[in-house]
Each structure stands twice: as structure tokens, then as C-alpha cells.
C-alpha positions as CSV (number, residue, x, y, z in Angstrom):
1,X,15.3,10.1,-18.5
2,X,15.6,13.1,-20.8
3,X,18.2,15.3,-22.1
4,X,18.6,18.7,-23.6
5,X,19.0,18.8,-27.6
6,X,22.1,20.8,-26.6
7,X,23.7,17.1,-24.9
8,X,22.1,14.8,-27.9
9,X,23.7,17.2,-30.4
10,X,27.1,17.1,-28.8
11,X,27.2,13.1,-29.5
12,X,26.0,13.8,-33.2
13,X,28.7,16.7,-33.6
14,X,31.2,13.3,-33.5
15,X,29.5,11.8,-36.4
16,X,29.3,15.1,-37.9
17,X,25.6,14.7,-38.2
18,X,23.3,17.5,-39.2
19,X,19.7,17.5,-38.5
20,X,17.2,19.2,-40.8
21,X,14.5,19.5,-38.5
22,X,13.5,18.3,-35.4
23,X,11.6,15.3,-35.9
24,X,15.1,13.9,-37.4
25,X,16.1,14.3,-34.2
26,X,14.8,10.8,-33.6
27,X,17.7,8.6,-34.1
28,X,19.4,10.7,-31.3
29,X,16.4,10.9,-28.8
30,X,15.9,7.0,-28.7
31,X,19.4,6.6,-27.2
32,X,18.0,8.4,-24.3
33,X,16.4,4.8,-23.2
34,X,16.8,2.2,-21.2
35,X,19.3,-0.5,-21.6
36,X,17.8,-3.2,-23.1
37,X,19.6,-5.8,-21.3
38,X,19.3,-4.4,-17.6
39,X,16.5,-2.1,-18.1
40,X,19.5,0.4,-16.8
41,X,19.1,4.3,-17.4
42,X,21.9,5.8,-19.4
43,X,22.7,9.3,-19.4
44,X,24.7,9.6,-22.5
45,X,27.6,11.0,-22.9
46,X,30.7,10.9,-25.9
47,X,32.1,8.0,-23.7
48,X,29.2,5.9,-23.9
49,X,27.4,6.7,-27.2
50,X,29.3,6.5,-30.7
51,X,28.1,7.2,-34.0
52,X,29.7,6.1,-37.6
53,X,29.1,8.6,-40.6
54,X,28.9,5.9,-43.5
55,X,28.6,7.1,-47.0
56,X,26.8,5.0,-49.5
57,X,26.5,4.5,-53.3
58,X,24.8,7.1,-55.1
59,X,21.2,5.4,-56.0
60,X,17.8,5.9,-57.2
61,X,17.5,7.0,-53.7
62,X,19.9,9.7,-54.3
63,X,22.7,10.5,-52.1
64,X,22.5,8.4,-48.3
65,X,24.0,7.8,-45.3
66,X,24.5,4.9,-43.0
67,X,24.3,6.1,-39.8
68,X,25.8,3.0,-37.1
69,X,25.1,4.0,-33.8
70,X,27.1,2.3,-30.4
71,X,25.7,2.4,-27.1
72,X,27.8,1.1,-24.4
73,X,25.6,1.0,-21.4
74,X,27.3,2.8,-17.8
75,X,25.7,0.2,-15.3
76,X,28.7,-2.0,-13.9
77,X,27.3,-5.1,-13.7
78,X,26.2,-4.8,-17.4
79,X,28.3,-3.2,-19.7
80,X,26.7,-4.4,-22.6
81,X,26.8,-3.0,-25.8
82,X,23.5,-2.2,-28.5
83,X,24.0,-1.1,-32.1
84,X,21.6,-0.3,-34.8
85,X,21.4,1.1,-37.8
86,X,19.8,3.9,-39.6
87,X,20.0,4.6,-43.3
88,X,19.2,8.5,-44.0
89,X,18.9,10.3,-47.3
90,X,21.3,13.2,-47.3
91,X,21.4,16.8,-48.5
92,X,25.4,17.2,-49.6
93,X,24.7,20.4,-51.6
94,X,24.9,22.3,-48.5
95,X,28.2,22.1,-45.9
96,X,27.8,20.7,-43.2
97,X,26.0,17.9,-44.9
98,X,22.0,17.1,-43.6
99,X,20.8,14.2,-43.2
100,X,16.5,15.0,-44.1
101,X,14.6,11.7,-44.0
102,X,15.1,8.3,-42.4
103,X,14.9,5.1,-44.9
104,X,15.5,2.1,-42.8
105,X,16.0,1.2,-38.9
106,X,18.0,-2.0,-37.9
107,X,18.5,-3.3,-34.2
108,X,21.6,-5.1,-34.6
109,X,22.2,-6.2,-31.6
110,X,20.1,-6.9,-29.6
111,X,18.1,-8.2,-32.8
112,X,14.7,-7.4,-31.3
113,X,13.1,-4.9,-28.6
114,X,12.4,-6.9,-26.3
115,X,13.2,-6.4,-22.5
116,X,14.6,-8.7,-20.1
117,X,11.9,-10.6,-18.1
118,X,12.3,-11.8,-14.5
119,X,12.5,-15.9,-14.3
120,X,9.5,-15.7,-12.4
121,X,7.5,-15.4,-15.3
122,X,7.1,-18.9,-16.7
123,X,9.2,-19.9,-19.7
124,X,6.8,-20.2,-21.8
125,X,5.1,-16.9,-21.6
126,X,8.8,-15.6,-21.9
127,X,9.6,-17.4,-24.8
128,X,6.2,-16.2,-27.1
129,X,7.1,-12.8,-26.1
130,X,10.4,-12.5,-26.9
131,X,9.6,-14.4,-30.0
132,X,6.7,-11.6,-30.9
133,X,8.9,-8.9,-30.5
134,X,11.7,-10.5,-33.0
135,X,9.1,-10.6,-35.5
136,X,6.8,-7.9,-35.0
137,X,8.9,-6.2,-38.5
138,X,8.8,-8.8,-40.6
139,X,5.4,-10.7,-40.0
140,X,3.2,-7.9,-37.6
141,X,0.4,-10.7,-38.1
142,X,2.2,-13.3,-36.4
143,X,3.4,-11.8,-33.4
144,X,-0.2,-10.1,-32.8
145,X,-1.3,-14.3,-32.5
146,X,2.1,-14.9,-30.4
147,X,0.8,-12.0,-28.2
148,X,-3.0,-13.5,-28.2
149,X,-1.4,-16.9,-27.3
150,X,0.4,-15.2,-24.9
151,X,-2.3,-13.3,-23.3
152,X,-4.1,-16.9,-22.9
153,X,-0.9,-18.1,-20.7
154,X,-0.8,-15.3,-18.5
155,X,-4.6,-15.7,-17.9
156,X,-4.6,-18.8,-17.5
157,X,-1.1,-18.9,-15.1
158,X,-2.2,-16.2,-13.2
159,X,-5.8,-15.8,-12.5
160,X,-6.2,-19.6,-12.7
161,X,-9.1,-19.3,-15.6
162,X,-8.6,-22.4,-18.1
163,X,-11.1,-22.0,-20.6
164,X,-10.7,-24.1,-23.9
165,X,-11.2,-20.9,-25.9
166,X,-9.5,-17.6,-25.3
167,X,-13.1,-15.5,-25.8
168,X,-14.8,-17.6,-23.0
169,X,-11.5,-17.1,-20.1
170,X,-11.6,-13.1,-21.2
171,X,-15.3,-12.9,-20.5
172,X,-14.4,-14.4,-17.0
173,X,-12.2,-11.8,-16.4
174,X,-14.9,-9.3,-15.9
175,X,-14.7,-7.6,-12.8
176,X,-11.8,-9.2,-12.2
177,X,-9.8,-6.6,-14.3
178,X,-9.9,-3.2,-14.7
179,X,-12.7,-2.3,-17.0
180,X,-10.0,-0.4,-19.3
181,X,-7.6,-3.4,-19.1
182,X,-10.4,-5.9,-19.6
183,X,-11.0,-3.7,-22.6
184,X,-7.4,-4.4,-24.0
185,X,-7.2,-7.6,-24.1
186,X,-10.2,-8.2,-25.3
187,X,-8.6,-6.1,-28.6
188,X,-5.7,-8.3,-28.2
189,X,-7.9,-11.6,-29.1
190,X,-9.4,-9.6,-31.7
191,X,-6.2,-8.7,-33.7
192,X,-4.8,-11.7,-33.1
193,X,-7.4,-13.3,-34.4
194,X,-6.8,-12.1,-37.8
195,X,-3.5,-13.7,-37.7
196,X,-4.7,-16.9,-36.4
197,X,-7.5,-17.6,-38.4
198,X,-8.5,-16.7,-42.1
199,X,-11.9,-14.7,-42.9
200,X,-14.3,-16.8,-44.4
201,X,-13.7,-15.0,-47.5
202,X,-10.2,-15.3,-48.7
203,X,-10.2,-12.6,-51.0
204,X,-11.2,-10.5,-47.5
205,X,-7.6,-9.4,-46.8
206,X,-7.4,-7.3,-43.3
207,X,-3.9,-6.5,-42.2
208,X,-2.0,-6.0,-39.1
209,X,0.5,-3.6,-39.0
210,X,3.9,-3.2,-37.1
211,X,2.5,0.0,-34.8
212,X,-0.4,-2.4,-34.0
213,X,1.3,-5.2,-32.9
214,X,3.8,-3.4,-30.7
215,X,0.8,-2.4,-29.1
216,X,-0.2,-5.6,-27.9
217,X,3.9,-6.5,-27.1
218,X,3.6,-3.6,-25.5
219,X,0.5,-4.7,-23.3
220,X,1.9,-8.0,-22.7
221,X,5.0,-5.8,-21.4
222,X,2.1,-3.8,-19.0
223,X,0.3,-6.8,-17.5
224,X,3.8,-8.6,-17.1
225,X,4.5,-5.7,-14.7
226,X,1.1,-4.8,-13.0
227,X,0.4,-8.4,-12.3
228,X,3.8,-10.7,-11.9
229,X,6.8,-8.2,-11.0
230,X,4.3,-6.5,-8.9
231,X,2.8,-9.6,-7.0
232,X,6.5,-10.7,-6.7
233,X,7.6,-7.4,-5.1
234,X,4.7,-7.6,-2.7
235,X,5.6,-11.3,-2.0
236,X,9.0,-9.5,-1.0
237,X,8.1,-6.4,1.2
238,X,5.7,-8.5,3.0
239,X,8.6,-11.2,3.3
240,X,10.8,-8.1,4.8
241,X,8.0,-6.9,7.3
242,X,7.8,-10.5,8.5
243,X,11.5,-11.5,9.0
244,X,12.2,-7.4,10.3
245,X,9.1,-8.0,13.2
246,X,10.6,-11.5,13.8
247,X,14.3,-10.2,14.3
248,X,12.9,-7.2,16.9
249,X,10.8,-10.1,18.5
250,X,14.2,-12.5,19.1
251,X,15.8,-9.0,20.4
252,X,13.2,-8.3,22.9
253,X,13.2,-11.8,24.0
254,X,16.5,-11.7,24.9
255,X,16.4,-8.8,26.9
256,X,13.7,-9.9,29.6
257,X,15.0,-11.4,32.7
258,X,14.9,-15.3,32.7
259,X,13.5,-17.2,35.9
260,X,15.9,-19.5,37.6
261,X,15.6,-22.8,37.2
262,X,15.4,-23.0,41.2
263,X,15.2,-20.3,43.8
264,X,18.0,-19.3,45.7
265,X,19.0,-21.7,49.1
266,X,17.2,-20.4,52.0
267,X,14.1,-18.4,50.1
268,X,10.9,-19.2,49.4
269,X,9.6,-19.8,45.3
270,X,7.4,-16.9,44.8
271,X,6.3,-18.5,40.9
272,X,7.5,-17.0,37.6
273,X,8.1,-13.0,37.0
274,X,4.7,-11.4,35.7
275,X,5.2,-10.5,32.0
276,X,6.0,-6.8,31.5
């Protein structure tokens, strides 16, 4: 769901937050996102989105701003609240003030991006996931080899492959994937490969960076969807068809005429009504 820049700048005009350009716009535009407790679609709105215009030291970064940032999400059943952080420099020789580039980003709570998962999924593949995404920041390495490990669960768990190595159970997933998704997690074992094994030369240093391994949360995320949620949900529309054919099948049962037990003193049997 999107919103105007007129209904994102009304929330900043609270703060009294001045953007420079539009690309600063970007600490505003990500509230327009999902809840990431429920996965609930906020429209936001000064009741539900507060900002706190917190001035810092003067420091060899020049003049900042802490900019803490509420969300309080609308659905019901949730209510939750997310807060994060951004730390801007600041332009204060003009009035209002403008903020004009961003120096840090802090999820504060929840502490990591990670969405809420459907038990369905096993608990382990949960749990490397989740743990990926709390690290991706700090150590981009190690969650790209959380999100190869986890990549190996799901394949295994779901398509039933159980290879000892992770190279051999992708290659058996041709033409049983998507050519394009077969693609993808092949990269996956590739990047997270540099994270779970050393080159043969140590002074060989290849990175993984942050963008990089959200990319592979972020396919974990995909094939979490495309093959659990939506195996589960066709598990449960077929289960509805079933039990809605089944309940019309008890009503017209009930509604044809039953044979007596014995005919009437006096007549003569003539054998059970003929089925309509």
C-alpha cells in the first residue's frame, strides 16, 4: 500500500522534519509497510505513526539528528508497536531545519526484519531464518551460510531430496523447479559458500555484503511462500470443496423419501422407490 507524499509529510510536519530531497524521503516511505508482526497493512495516519525530533552533540559529523520513529500498528488483534531509529545530518543554517543525508538505521524493536512464519513450517527452518535476518547487519557472511543451510532444509523437507551435499540435492532439483528459481538457489549455495568455507588461499578475501544477503533472506522469504503457505492453502480450499460437497450431499439425502420398513396392511410390496 502507498500513499501520497502530501499524507507522509503530514506525519513528518509533527516531528518538524524537513526533507532536502526526495530520496530522504525514505525514512517516511518505509512506514508505508507491513506490520512486521501480523504482516497487517497500515495506512498511516498521526494516530498511528509518531516521530521524535532528537538533537545531538555537535561532532565531527557536524550538526545531527536522531530521528525515533513509533509505529503503532491499526489491526485489532495486533496492536503492536515497532520503533527504529535513524540518525540524519542536519542543515540548521536554514529555518525550518533539513535533515540532508542519513547516517545510521536501527530496528529497535522488532530487532531484526524478519516476518512472522506460519508453524507449518518446521522449526528449524524458522529458527535459521529468523536468525539470518538478525544478523544479516553485522555478519552479511553468516547469514548468507544460515540462508544456504536453510535452503538445504526446505529442499530436503519439502521435495524429499536428501543428498549429503547441498550441490548434489540442487542438481536434482532440475526440472523440478522453475528454471529461474533453480537458478537462485543455486546462487544461494554459491554465496553461502563463501561464508562457510575459506578459499584455498587465505589472503583471497571475497566479501558478502548486507544487500546480498537480504537477497537470499529474501528468497528464502519467496520459496517459504510459493512452496509451504501455498501448499497449505491448497490443502485448505480443497479441504473446503470437500466438506462444502459433503454438507450438500447429507442435505439431499435427507430430502428423498425413505421406504417403509413394511408396506401398508392390506397392499401388496412393490420393492424400493427407483432412485431419482
Amino acid at each position: 500500500m502507498t500513499h501520497s507524499n502530501e499524507e507522509l509529510f503530514e506525519c513528518t510536519e509533527l516531528a518538524g522534519i524537513v526533507w532536502q530531497t526526495s530520496q530522504e524521503q525514505s525514512v517516511v516511505q518505509s512506514l508505508s509497510r507491513q506490520c512486521p508482526y501480523c504482516g497487517h497493512f497500515t495506512a498511516h495516519r498521526g494516530t498511528n505513526v509518531h516521530f521524535d525530533n532528537v538533537s545531538c552533540f555537535e561532532s565531527r559529523h557536524g550538526t545531527t539528528r536522531l530521528i525515533i520513529t513509533q509505529h503503532l500498528c491499526s489491526n485489532p488483534a495486533c496492536q503492536e508497536l515497532s520503533l527504529s531509529a535513524d540518525w540524519w545530518t542536519a542543515d540548521n543554517t536554514v529555518n525550518p531545519e533539513k535533515l540532508t543525508a542519513v547516517l545510521g538505521h536501527w530496528s529497535l524493536r522488532p530487532s531484526s526484519r524478519a516476518r512472522p512464519q506460519p508453524e507449518y513450517i518446521p522449526l528449524a527452518l524458522r529458527q535459521d531464518y529468523e536468525e539470518a535476518c538478525k544478523i544479516a547487519a553485522l555478519s552479511p557472511k553468516a547469514a548468507a551460510t544460515l540462508a544456504r543451510r536453510c535452503l538445504q532444509g526446505m529442499i530436503r523437507d519439502f521435495h524429499g531430496i536428501e543428498k549429503r551435499r547441498l550441490v548434489d540435492a540442487i542438481e536434482a532439483l532440475h526440472g523440478v523447479v522453475a528454471p529461474e528459481v533453480w537458478a537462485a538457489i543455486d546462487a544461494v549455495r554459491k554465496i553461502g559458500n563463501i561464508g562457510a568455507h575459506m578459499e584455498s588461499d587465505i589472503n583471497l578475501v571475497i566479501d558478502v555484503d548486507e544487500d546480498e544477503a537480504n537477497l537470499l533472506i529474501e528468497l528464502v522469504e519467496q520459496l517459504f511462500a510459493e512452496w509451504y503457505v501455498s501448499r497449505h492453502q491448497r490443502a485448505q480450499r480443497m479441504k473446503a470443496i470437500t466438506e462444502a460437497a459433503a454438507v450438500k450431499e447429507t442435505a439431499r439425502q435427507g430430502q428423498q423419501p425413505q421406504a417403509p420398513s413394511q408396506p401398508p396392511a392390506g397392499t401388496k410390496s412393490t420393492g424400493s422407490p427407483s432412485e431419482v
